[in-house]
Kinemage of the C-alpha trace (Angstrom):
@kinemage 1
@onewidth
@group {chain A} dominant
@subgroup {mainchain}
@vectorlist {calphas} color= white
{ca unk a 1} P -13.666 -47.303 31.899
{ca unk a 2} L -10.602 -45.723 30.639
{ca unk a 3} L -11.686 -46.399 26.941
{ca unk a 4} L -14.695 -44.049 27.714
{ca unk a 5} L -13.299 -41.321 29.602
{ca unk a 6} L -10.888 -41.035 26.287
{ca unk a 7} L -14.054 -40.978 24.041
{ca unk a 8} L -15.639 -38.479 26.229
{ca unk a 9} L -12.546 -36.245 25.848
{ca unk a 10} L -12.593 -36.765 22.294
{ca unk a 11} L -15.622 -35.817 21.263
{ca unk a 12} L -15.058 -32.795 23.684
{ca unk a 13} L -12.221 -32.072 21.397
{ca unk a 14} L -13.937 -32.354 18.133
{ca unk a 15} L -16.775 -30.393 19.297
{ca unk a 16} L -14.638 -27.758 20.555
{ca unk a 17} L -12.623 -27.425 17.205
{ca unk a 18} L -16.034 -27.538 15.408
{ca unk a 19} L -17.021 -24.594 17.286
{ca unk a 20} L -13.980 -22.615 16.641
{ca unk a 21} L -14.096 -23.445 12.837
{ca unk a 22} L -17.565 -22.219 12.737
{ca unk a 23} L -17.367 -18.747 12.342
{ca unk a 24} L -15.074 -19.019 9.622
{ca unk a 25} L -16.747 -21.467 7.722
{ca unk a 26} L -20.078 -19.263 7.946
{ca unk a 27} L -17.304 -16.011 6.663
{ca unk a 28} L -16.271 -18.389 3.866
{ca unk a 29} L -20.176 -19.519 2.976
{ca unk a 30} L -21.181 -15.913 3.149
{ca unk a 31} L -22.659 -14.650 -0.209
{ca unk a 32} L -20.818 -11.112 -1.096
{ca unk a 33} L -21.768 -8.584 -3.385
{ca unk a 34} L -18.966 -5.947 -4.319
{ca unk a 35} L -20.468 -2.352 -5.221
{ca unk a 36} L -18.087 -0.293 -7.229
{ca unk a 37} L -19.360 3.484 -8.054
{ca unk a 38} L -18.624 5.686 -10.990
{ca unk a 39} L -19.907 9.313 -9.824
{ca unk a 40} L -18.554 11.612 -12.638
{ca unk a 41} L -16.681 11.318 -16.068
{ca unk a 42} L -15.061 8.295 -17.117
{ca unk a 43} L -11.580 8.284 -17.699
{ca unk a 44} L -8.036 6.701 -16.786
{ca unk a 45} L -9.003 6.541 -12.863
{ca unk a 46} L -12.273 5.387 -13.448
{ca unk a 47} L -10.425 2.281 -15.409
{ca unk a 48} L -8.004 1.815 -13.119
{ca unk a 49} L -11.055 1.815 -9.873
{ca unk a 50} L -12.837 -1.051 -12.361
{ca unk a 51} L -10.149 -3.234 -13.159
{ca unk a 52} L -9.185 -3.401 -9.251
{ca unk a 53} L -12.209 -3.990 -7.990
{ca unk a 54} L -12.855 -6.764 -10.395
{ca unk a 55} L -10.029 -8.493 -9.208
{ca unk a 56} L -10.317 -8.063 -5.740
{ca unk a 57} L -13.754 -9.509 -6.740
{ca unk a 58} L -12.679 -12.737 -8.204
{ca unk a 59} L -10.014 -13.326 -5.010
{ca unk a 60} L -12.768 -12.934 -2.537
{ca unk a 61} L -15.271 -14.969 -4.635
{ca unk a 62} L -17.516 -12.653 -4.814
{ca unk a 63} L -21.350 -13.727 -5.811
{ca unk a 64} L -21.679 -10.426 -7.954
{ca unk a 65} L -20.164 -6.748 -8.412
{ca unk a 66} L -22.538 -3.756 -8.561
{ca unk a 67} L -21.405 -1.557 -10.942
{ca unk a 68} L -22.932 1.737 -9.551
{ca unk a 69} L -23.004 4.580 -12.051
{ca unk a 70} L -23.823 8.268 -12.484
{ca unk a 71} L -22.131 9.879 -15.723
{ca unk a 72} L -22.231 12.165 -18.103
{ca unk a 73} L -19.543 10.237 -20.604
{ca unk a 74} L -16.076 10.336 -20.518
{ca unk a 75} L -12.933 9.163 -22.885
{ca unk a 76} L -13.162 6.392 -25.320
{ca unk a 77} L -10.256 4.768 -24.598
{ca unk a 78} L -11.067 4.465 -21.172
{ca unk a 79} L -14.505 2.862 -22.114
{ca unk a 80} L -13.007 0.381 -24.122
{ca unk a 81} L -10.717 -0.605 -21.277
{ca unk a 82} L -13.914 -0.638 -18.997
{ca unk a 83} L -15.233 -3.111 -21.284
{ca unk a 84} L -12.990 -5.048 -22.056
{ca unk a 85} L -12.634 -5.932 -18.316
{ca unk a 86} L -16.291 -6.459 -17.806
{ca unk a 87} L -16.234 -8.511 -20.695
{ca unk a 88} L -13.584 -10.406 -19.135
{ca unk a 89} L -14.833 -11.011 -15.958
{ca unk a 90} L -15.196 -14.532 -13.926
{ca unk a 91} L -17.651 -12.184 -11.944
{ca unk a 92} L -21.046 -11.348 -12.703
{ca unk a 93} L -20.956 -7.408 -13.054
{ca unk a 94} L -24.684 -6.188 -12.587
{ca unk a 95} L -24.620 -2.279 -14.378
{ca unk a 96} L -27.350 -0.234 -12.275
{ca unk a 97} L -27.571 3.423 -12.894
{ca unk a 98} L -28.351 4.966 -9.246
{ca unk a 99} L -29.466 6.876 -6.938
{ca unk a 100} L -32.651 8.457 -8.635
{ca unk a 101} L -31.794 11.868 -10.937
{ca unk a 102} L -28.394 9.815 -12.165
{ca unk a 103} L -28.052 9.271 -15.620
{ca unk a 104} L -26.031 7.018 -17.769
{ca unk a 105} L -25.400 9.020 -20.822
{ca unk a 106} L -22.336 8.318 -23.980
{ca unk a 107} L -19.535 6.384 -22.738
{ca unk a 108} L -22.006 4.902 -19.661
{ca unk a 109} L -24.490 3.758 -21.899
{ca unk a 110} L -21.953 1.579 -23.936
{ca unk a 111} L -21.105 0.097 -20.276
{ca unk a 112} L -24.328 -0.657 -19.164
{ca unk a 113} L -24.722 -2.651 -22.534
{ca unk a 114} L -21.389 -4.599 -21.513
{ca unk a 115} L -23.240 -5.816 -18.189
{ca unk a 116} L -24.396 -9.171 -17.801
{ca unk a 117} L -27.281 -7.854 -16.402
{ca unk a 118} L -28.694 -4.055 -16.792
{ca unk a 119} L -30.731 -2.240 -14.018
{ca unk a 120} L -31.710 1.447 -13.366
{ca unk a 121} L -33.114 3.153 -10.345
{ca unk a 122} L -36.158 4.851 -10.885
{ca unk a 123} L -36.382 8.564 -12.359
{ca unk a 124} L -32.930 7.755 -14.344
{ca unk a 125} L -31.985 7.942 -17.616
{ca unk a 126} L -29.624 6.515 -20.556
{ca unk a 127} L -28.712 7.359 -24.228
{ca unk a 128} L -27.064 10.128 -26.047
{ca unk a 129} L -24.173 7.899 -26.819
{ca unk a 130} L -23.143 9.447 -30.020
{ca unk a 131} L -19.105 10.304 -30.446
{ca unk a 132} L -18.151 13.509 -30.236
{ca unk a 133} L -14.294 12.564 -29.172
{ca unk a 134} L -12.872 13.151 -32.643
{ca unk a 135} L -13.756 16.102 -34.851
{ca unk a 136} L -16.171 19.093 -33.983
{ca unk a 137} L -19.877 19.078 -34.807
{ca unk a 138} L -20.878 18.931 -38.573
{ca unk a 139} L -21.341 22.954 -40.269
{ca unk a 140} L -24.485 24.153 -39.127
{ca unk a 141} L -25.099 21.636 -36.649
{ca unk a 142} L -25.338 20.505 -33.052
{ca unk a 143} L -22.187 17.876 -31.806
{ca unk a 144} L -23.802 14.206 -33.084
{ca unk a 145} L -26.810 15.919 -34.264
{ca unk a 146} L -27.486 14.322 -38.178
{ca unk a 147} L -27.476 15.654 -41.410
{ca unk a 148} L -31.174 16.467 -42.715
{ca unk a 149} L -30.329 15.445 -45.919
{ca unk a 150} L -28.754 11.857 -44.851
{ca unk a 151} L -31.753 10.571 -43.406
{ca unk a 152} L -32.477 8.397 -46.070
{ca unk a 153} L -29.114 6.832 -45.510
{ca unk a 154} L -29.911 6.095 -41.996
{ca unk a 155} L -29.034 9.019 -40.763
{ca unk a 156} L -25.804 8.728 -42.173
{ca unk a 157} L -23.365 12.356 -41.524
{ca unk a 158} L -21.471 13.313 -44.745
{ca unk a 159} L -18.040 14.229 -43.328
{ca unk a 160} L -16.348 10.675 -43.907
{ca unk a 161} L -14.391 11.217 -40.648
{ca unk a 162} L -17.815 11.172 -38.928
{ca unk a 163} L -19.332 8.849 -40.328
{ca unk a 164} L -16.305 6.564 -40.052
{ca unk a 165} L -16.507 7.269 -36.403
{ca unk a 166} L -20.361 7.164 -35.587
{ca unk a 167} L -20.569 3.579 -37.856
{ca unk a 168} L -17.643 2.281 -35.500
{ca unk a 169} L -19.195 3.015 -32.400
{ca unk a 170} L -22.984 1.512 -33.637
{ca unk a 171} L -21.020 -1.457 -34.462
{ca unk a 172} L -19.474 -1.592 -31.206
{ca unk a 173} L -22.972 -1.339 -29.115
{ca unk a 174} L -25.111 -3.353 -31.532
{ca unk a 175} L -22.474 -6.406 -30.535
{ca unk a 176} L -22.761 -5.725 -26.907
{ca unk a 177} L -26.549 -5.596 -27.357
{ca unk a 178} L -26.509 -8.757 -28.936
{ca unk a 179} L -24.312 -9.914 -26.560
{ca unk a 180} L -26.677 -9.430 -23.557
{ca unk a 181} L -29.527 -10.204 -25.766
{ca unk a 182} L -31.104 -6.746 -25.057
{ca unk a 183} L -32.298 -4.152 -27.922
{ca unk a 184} L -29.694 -3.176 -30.614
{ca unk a 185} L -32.007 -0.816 -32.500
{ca unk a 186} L -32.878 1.568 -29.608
{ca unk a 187} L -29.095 1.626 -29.400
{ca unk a 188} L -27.766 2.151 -32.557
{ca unk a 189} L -30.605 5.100 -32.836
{ca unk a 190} L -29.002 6.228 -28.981
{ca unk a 191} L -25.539 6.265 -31.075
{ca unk a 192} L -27.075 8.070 -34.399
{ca unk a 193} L -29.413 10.198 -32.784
{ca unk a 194} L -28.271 10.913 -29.137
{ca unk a 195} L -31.695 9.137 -28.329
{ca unk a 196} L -32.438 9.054 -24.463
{ca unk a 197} L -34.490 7.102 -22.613
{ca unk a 198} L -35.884 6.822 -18.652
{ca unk a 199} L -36.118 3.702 -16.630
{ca unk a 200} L -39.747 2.697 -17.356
{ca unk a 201} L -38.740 3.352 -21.325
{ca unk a 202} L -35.880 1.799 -21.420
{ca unk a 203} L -37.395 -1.610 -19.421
{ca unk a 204} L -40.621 -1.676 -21.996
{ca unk a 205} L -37.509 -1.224 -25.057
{ca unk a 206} L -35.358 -3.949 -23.182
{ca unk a 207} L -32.652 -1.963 -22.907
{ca unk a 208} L -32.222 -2.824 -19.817
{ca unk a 209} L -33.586 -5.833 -17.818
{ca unk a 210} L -35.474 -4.551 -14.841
{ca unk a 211} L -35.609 -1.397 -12.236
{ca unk a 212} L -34.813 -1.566 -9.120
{ca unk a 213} L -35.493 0.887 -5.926
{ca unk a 214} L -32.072 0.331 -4.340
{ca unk a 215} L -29.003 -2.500 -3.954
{ca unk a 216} L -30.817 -4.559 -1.618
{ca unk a 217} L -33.864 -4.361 -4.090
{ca unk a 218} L -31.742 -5.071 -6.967
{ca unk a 219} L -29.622 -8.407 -5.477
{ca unk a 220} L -33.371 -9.491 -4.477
{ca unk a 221} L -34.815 -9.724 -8.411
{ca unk a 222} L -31.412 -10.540 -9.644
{ca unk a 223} L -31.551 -13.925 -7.444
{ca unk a 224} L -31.783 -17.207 -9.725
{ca unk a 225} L -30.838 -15.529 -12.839
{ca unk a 226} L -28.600 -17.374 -15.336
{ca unk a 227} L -25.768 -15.196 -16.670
{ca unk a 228} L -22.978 -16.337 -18.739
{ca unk a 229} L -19.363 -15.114 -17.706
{ca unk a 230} L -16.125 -14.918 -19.298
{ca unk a 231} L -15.269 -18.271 -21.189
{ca unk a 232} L -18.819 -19.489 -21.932
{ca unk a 233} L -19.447 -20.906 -18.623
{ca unk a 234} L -22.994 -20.125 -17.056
{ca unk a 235} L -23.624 -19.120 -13.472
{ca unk a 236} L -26.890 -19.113 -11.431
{ca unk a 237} L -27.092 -16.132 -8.882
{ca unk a 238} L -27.568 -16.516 -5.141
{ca unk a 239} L -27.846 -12.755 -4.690
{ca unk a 240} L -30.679 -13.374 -1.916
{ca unk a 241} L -29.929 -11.683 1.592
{ca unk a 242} L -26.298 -11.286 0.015
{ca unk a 243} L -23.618 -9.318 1.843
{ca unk a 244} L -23.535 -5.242 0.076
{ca unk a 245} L -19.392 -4.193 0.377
{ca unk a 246} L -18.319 -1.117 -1.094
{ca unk a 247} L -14.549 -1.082 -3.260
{ca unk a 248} L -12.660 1.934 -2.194
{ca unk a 249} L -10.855 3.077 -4.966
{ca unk a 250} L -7.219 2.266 -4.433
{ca unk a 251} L -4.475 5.397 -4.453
{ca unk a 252} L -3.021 4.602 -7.399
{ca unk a 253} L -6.947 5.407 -9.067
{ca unk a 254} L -6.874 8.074 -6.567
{ca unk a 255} L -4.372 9.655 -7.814
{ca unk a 256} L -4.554 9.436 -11.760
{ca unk a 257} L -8.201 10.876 -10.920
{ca unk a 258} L -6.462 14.020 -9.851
{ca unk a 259} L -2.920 14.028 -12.322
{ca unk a 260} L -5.292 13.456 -15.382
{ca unk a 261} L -7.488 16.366 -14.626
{ca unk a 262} L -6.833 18.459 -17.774
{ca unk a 263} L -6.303 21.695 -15.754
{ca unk a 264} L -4.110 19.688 -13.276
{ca unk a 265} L -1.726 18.644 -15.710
{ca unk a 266} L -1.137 21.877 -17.256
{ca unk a 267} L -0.536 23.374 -13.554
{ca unk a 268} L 1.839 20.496 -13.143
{ca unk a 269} L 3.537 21.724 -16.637
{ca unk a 270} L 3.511 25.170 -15.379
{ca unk a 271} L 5.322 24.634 -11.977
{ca unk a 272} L 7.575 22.322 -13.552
{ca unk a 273} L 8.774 24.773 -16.113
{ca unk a 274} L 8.766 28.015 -13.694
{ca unk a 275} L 10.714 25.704 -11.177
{ca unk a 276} L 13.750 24.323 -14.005
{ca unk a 277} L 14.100 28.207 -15.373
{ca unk a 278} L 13.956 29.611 -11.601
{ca unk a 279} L 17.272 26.707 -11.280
{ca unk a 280} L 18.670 27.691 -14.343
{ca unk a 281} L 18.627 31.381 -13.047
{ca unk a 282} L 20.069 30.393 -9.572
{ca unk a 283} L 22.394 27.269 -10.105
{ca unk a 284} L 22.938 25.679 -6.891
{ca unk a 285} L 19.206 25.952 -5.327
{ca unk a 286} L 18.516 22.561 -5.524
{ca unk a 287} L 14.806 22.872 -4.382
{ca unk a 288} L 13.419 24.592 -7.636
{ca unk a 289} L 14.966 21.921 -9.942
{ca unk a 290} L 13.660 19.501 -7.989
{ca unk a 291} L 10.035 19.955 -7.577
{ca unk a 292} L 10.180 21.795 -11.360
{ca unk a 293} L 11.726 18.616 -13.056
{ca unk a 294} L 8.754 15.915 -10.571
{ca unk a 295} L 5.994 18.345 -11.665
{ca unk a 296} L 7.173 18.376 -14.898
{ca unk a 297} L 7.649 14.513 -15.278
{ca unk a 298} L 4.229 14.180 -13.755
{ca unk a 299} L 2.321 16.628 -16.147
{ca unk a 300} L 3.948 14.835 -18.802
{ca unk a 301} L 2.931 11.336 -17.459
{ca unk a 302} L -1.056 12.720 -17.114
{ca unk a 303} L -1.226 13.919 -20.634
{ca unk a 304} L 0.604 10.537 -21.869
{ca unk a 305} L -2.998 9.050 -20.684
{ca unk a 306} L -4.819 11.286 -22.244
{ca unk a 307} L -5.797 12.057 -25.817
{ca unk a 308} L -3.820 14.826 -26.841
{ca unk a 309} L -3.325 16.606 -29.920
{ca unk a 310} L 0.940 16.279 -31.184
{ca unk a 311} L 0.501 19.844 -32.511
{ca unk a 312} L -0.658 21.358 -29.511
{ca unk a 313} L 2.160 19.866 -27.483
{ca unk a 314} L 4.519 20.685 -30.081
{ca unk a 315} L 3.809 24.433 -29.633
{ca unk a 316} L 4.157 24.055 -26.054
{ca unk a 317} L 7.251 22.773 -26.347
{ca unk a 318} L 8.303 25.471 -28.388
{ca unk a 319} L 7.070 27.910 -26.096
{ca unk a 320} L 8.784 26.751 -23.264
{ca unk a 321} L 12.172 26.599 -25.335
{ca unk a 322} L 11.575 30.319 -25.998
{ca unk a 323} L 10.794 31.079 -22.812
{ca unk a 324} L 13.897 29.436 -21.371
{ca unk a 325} L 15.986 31.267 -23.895
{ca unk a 326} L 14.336 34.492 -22.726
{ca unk a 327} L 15.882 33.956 -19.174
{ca unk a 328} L 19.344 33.169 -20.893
{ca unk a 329} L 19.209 36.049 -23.578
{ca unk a 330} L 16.945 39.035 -22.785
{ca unk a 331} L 15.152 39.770 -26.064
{ca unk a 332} L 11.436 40.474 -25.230
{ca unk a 333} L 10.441 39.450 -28.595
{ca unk a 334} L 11.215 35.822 -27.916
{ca unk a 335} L 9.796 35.928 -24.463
{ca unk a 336} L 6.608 37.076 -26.124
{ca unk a 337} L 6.934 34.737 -28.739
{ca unk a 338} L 7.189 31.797 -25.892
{ca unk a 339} L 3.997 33.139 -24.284
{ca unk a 340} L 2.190 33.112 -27.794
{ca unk a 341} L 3.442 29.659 -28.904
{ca unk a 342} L 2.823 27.913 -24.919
{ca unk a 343} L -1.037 29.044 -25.093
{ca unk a 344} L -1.951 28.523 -28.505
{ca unk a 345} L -0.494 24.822 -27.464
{ca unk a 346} L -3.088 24.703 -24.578
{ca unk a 347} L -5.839 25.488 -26.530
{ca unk a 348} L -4.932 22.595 -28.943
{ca unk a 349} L -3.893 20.437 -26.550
{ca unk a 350} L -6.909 18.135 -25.892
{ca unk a 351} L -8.457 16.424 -28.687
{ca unk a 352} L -11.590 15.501 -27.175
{ca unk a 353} L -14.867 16.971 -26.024
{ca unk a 354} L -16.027 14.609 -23.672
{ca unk a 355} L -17.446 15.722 -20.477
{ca unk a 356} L -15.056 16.638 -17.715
{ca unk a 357} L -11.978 16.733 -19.688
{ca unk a 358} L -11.703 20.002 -21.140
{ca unk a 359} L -9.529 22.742 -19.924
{ca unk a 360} L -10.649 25.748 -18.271
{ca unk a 361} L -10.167 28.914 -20.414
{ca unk a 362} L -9.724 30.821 -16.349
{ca unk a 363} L -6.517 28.430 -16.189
{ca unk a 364} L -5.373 29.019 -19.506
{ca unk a 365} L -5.702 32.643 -19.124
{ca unk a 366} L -3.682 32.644 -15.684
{ca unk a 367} L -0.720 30.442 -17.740
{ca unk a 368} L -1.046 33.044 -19.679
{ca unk a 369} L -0.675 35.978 -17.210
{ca unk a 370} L 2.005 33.774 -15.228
{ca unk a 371} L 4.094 33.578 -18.473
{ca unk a 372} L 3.605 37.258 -19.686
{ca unk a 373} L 4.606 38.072 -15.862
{ca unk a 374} L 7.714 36.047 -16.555
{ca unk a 375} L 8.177 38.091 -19.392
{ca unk a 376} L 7.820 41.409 -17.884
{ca unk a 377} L 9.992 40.503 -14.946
{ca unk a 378} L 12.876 39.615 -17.393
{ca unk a 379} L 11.906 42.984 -19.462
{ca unk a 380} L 11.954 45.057 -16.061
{ca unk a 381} L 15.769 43.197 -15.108
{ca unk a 382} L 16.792 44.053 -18.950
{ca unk a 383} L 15.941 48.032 -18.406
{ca unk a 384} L 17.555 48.631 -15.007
{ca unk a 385} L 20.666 47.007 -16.544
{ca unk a 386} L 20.868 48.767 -18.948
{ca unk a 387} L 19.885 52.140 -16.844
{ca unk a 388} L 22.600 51.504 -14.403
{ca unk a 389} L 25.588 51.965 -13.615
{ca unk a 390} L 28.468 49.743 -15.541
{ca unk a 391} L 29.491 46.718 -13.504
{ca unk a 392} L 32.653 45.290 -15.015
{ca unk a 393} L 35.399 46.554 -17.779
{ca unk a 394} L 36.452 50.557 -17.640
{ca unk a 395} L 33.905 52.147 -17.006
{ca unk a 396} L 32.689 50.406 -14.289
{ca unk a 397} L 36.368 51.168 -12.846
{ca unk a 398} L 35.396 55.552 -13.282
{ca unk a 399} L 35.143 57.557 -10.777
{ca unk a 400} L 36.143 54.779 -7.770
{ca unk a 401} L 38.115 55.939 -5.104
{ca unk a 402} L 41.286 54.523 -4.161
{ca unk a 403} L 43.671 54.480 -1.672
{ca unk a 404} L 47.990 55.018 -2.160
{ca unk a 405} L 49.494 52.506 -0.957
{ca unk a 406} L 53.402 54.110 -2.522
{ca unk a 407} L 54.455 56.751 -4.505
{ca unk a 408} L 57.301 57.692 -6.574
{ca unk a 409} L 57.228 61.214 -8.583
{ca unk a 410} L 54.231 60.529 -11.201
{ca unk a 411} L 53.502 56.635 -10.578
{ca unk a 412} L 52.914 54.310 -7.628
{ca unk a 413} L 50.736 51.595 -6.284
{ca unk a 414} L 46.602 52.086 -4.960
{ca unk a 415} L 44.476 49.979 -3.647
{ca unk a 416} L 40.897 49.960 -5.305
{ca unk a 417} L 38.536 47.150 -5.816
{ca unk a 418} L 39.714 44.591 -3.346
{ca unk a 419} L 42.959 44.558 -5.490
{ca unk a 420} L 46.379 46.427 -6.123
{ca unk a 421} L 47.009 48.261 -9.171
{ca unk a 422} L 49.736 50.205 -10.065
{ca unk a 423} L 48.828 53.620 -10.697
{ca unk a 424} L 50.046 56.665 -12.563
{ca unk a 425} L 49.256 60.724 -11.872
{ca unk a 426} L 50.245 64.031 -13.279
{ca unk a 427} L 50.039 65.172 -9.140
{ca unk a 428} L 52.228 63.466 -6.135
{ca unk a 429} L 50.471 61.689 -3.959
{ca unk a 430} L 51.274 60.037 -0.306
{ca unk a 431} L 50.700 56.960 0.901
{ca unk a 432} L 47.393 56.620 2.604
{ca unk a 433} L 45.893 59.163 0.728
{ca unk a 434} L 42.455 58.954 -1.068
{ca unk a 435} L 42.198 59.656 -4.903
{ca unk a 436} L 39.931 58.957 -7.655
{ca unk a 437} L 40.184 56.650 -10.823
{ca unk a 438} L 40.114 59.103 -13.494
{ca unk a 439} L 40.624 56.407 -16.464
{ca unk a 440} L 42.150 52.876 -17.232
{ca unk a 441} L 45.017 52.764 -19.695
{ca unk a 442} L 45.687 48.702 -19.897
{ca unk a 443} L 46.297 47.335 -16.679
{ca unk a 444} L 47.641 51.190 -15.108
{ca unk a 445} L 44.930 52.892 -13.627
{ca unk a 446} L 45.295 57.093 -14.005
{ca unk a 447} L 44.427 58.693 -11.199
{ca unk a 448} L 43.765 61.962 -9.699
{ca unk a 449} L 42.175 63.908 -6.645
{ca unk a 450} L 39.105 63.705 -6.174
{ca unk a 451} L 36.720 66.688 -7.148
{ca unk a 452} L 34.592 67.284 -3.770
{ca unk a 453} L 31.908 68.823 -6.194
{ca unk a 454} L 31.300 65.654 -8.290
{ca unk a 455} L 30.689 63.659 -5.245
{ca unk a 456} L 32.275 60.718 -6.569
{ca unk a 457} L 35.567 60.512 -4.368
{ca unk a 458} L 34.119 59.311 -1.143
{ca unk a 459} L 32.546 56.134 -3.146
{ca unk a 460} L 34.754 53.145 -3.110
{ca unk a 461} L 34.114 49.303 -3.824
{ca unk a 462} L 37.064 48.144 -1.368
């Protein structure tokens, strides 16, 4: 009897532990899909918001991520690194270009090649993925748009630089297309001829492998595909009735998607620069130098990620050494100098044309105005200096009044200037009595009455 009460309790137990284990067994079975979105130009955030979510995708086992994305291009270097991680991934990434109107154009056309599998939402389209990050457009011609007479060299641009350029980046999609298995002519003619193409094209060109009305429409035709990850191995997708989770980006993405704004960066330069001279001005504020020199460390750090042009920083650097010894050395001509030098550098700062990551010609011209401001402040201080009154030396002493302190015959002591001086007079004076500095011989000041006509005796600096 006792043997069976303790087998009843037992299996009371078991079934009880069962039951708690049960919910997270069914959290641990679930199937997951990640969704990561790309709304806007690609750049250092955008890499950083990839690379996190991939991870966080491989910890939580994730069945697949959905690589959302609606661009108009962005920075090569930050496509590459893109890539690279896609490339890399233990995780199927599934590229879908979404909601309807998006478009995957440059930069997100070389990343929807990279996918293991390639999807658009209907009335979308791809292409136009030739480089325009290095060099301008070709004499005469649109930016990518090819030579007339180099079409019997496959459309081949003259300018070596270009065509250096536009063969590296057909080599670089032709091996993703044959990669994915999907069609490397359309894209080396997207590359070489900014060719475009919509959803229904690009699925009859196999560009891409199917279109799909939404995410939940997408994981449903994705289910049962073979894919082949990072390291050869092959995975079968159980995307059916799988769980949709957006990625958040992180705030470190966060904030490089605001620091390596262009315009941003150059404000951050700008405060920096006003905040160390404002310090240099007024030792001892403490609050100028401090904000100047993070802003300052910050701009720097934002244009580190981006491409820049060494010339075009040089002559900001220049300009801001000007401008610094402007505050120090009132010249005007160096001031205006500074000002030249500082935005000719922010024109030639950026050496790329991609989408979203040029500056603002309204913010250059208030950097401008700012610094000519500076310079017209410093030009304003310079003429009511030199307008004024004399502030130190002899002259400055002139026309002070002064007070006897003793007096003896021609020479005695006064009291001018929150110091004594001893004093000489062709008059005789008594103590307590107010005069006026007529002139400074060494350290003897000459003094006389004052002259109630000039005014001047009834001002003192005691």
């Amino acid at each position: 009897m006792q043997t069976m009460k303790a087998a009843l309790v037992a299996t009371i137990g078991i079934v009880a532990f069962l039951s708690c284990l049960r919910p997270g067994l069914a959290e641990e079975n679930r199937r997951l899909a990640l969704t990561v979105t790309i709304d806007g130009a690609i750049g250092p955030a955008s890499a950083s918001y990839v690379k996190e979510a991939l991870a966080k995708a491989s910890e939580r086992r994730a069945e697949v991520v959905l690589l959302t994305m609606n661009t108009p291009g962005g920075l090569n270097s930050s496509m590459r690194e893109i890539i690279a991680d896609v490339l890399g991934s233990s995780v199927p990434v599934v590229g879908y270009v979404a909601p309807s109107g998006a478009h995957a154009a440059s930069a997100g056309t070389y990343i929807l090649y990279a996918a293991h599998i390639a999807a658009m939402a209907p009335g979308t389209n791809i292409g136009a993925a030739t480089p325009v990050q290095i060099g301008g457009p070709l004499p005469g011609l649109p930016s990518g748009a090819p030579d007339k007479d180099s079409k019997d060299k496959k459309d081949e641009p003259k300018d070596p630089m270009t065509a250096k350029v536009t063969n590296d980046a057909v080599a670089f999609i032709r091996s993703l297309a044959e990669l994915r298995g999907r069609n490397a002519d359309w894209a080396e003619k997207a590359v070489r001829e900014a060719a475009t193409l919509s959803a229904d094209g690009a699925l009859q060109a196999h560009a891409i492998d199917l279109v799909a009305r939404d995410p939940a429409d997408l994981l449903r035709q994705i289910d049962g595909r073979v894919v082949e990850v990072a390291g050869g191995a092959t995975q079968r997708l159980a995307t059916q009735n799988a769980v949709i989770e957006a990625v958040d980006p992180g705030w470190i993405s966060r904030f490089l998607a605001v620091i390596t704004d262009p315009n941003v960066s150059l404000i951050l330069l700008m405060v920096g620069i006003y905040g160390l001279i404002f310090e240099f001005m007024s030792p001892g504020a403490v609050a100028p130098g401090v904000v100047g020199t993070i802003c300052l460390l910050l701009g720097l750090y934002a244009l580190n990620l981006l491409p820049i042009n060494y010339a075009g920083l040089g002559l900001m650097l220049v300009g801001i050494a000007l401008l610094a010894i402007e505050a120090f050395n009132p010249t005007v001509v160096i001031g205006l100098g500074g000002v030249a030098a500082f935005v000719l550098g922010a024109i030639m700062l950026l050496r790329v044309e991609a989408p979203g990551y040029r500056l603002s010609w309204s913010v250059i011209a208030v950097v401008a105005a700012m610094l000519t401001g500076l310079v017209l402040v410093v030009l304003g201080a310079l003429r009511r200096a030199r307008r004024g009154p004399p502030r130190v030396g002899a002259q400055a002493m002139r026309g002070l009044a002064a007070e006897v302190l003793d007096w003896n015959e021609n020479e005695g002591h006064v009291f001018t200037h929150g110091e004594r001086w001893q004093a000489r007079g062709a008059d005789s004076f008594k103590p307590g009595e107010r005069v006026e500095v007529a002139n400074i011989a060494g350290l003897t000041l000459v003094v006389r009455r004052p002259n109630p006509a000039s005014g001047k005796g009834g001002q003192s600096d005691d």
